[in-house]
C-alpha positions, 0 to 999 in steps of 0.5 A: 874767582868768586867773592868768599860766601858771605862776602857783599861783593858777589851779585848772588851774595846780594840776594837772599835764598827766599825763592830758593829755600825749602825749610820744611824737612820730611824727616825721614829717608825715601829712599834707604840702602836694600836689605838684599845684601846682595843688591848693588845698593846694599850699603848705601844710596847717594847722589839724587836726581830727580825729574819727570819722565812718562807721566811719573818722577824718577829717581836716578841714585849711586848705589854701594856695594862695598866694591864700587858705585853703580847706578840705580833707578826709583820711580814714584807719583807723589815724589815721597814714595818711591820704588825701586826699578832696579841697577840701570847701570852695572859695572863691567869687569872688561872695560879700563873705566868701568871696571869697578864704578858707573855713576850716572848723576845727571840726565839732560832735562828741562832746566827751568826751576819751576818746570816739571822737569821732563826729560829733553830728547838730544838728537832723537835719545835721552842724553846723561852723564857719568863719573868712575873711579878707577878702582875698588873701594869707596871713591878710589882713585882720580875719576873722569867724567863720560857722556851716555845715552839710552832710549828709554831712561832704563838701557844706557850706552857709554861713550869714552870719558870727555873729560879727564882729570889729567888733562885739567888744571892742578885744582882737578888732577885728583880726579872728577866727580859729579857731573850736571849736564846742561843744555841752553841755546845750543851750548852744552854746559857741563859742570863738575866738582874735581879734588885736588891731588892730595891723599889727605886733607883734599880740597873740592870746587866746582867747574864748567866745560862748554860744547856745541857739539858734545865731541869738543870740551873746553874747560872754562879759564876762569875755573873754579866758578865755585871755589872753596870759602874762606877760613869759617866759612862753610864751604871752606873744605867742598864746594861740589855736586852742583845741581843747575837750574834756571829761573828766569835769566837767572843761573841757580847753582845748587851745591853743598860746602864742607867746613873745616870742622867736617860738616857737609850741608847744601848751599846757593850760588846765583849769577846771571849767567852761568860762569860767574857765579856769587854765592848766597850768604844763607845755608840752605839745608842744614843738618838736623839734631841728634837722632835726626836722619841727617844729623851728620850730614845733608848735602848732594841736592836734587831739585824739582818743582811739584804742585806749587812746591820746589822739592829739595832732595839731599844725601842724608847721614846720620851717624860716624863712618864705618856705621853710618847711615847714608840715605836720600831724604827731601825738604820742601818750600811749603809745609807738609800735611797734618801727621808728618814728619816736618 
């Protein structure tokens, strides 16, 4: 098990967040619900990930339309302005798994922290990961994580669920959330955040399954790499959405913690490898004052790495559920230009 966040027996806890931190805010939402109330995306977007793909960075993001999940594409050239290229991954009513909700969070990409992210060919096609939720309604029922595979970033075939929430450890059996699918030397790493299996109050951490041959999943025997803080700490409640990158021989694993007073912001945990894990003392993003886009919650991260600036993009909410405000919006680790939001 991981050393509590804060604590100086963990090797990333030892370190600070100076390569890692992106301090300056843009301030404001790239990417906002439609106002086609009757486009997949309508309520809200969530779930940023970001990379590089034919000479333009593209977005994919989860879209709600009050029934489900499905899954959208953006693209831009300066990584602020984005436009919609539409639902790439819909939901469909004949099939047990996606009936209700398809959210692709992660295609297989360079993995360095400072690359430009291009997209990695698998066995000759672009290779992603996706979670679904059983049922209608907001994140209902205990989701399994599947594998999916297109051609060109905008048609996607689904294979079976590879991991299912059943079939894990009790920390897990609540269901399955985001996955962030790695590849490095041959070995495939896929990492999650599960819940527990209690309707309320649930607990959230973060594991790893490993494959050669993308068909074997073995679950780590030592999850979760990323377990909940201690009491006052700020992932006491969540340690989930794992974003993974590589920086030099060391494993960053971008997540956001939820504390027990309902705050959800995005943290740092480092290693030299990538099961074992030590969180860094410092919040990465936070949340923003009152009347702030995020001044609810900044969490769910998506990195990248632009024109000598790592760009960190996040789930921002502001104000109290049922009429939040659930948006994408982007720190940096260097200052903007005169006139915008910082």
């Amino acid at each position: 098990m991981v050393a509590a966040l804060g604590s100086a027996a963990s090797w990333g806890a030892q370190r600070g967040i100076e390569r890692y931190a992106t301090p300056f805010k843009y301030g404001k939402l790239v990417l906002s619900a439609s106002p086609d109330k009757d486009a997949f995306d309508n309520r809200s977007v969530d779930c940023p990930f970001v990379c590089t793909h034919d000479g333009l960075f593209y977005m994919t993001y989860v879209g709600f339309d009050g029934t489900g999940y499905q899954t959208g594409l953006a693209s831009s050239r300066n990584l602020v302005d984005w436009q919609r290229a539409g639902c790439i991954l819909k939901r469909d009513p004949a099939s047990p798994v996606t009936r209700y909700n398809v959210a692709m969070n992660w295609v297989v990409r360079e993995n360095r922290l400072r690359s430009p992210g291009r997209l990695k060919r698998i066995r000759g096609r672009v290779l992603g990961a996706y979670h679904a939720y059983p049922n209608a309604g907001y994140e209902s029922g205990p989701a399994a994580i599947g594998l999916c595979w297109s051609d060109d970033l905008f048609h996607w075939e689904l294979d079976e669920p590879c991991l299912r929430p059943q079939d894990g450890e009790a920390w897990e059996r609540g269901g399955l959330y985001k996955p962030c699918l790695v590849e490095d030397g041959g070995t495939f790493y896929l990492f999650y955040n599960a819940k527990t299996g209690s309707a309320n109050n649930w607990r959230e951490q973060t594991g790893v399954a490993v494959s050669s041959d993308l068909k074997r999943w073995k679950r780590y025997e030592r999850n979760p790499i990323i377990a909940n803080g201690g009491p006052g700490s700020p992932d006491e409640r969540f340690a989930s959405d794992p974003c993974v990158l590589k920086d030099g021989d060391t494993w960053a694993i971008f997540y956001y913690g939820l504390d027990n007073k309902g705050v959800a912001r995005d943290l740092l945990a480092l290693g030299k490898d990538p099961l074992r894990p030590g969180k860094a003392r410092e919040i990465l993003i936070d949340t923003g004052p009152p009347g702030s886009v995020d001044e609810t919650y900044a969490h769910k991260p998506g990195v990248i790495y632009h024109d000598g600036a790592l760009y960190h993009f996040y789930c921002a909410v502001s104000g109290k559920y049922p009429d939040e405000v659930r948006g994408i919006s982007v720190a940096r680790s260097r200052t903007w230009k005169a006139g915008t939001p910082l």
